[in-house]
N, C-alpha and C positions, 0 to 999 in steps of 0.2 A: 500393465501400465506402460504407456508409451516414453519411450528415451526422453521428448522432450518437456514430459509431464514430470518424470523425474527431477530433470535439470532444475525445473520451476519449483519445485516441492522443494528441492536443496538451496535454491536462494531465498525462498521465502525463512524458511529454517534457521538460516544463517543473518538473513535481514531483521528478524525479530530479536535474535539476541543482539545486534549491533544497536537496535532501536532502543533496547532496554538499556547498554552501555550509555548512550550518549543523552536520554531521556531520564536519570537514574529515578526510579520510585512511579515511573509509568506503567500501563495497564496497557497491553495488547491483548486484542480479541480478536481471534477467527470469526470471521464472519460466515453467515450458511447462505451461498447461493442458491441451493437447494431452495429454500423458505423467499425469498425475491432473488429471480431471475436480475443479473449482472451485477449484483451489486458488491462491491466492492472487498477484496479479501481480508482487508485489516484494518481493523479500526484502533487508533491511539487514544488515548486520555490520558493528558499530560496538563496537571495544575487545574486550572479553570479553561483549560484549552482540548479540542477535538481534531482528530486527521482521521483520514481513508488512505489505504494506497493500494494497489492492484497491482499484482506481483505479475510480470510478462518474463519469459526467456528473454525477450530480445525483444528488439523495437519491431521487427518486421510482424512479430507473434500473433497468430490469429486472436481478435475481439469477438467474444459474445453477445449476443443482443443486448441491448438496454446499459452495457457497459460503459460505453462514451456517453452517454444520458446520464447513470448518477455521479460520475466522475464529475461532471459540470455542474449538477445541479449541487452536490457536497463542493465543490468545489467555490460556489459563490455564498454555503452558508456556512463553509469553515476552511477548510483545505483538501482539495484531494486531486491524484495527480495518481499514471499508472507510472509504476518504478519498476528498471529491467538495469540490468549491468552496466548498459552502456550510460544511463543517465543515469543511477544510484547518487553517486556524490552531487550532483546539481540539484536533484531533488533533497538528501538528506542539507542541504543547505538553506535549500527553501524552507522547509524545514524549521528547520532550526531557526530562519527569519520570522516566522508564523508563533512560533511558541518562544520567542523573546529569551534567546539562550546568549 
């Protein structure tokens, strides 16, 4: 496993329990890229409400194919946005704007 595959594995790790803090009574799922190529690593249900987020190291972090494609497409029929360190807190706000906190 490559160091920055790591890195990724430990913020998505630590992104899901923060998810669950601040969501309290939500439902994260892994999602399987494996099964559709880019799509997205996390799916939320929160309430009557749905999110995607796509866990990067970093903003610079190589995209997989078809990645930027369902980001947009979930993105215009509920919310989805990729999330990396640098933007965590602007997106967890978006966030939180989307699902009426």
């Amino acid at each position: 496993m490559r160091g920055d595959t790591k890195l990724e594995s430990k913020f998505q790790s630590n992104l899901i329990k923060e998810l669950k803090e601040i969501f309290h009574g939500c439902l994260v799922i892994k999602l399987d890229s494996g099964y559709i190529q880019g799509i997205p690593d996390l799916l939320i249900l929160f309430n009557h409400k749905w999110a995607t987020l796509e866990c990067k190291q970093s903003r610079d972090s190589h995209k997989q194919p078809n990645q930027e494609y369902y980001i947009g497409v979930m993105n215009e029929m509920s919310f989805a946005r990729f999330i990396e360190p640098g933007n965590k807190e602007e997106v967890l706000y978006d966030l939180q704007q989307t699902f009426k906190l």
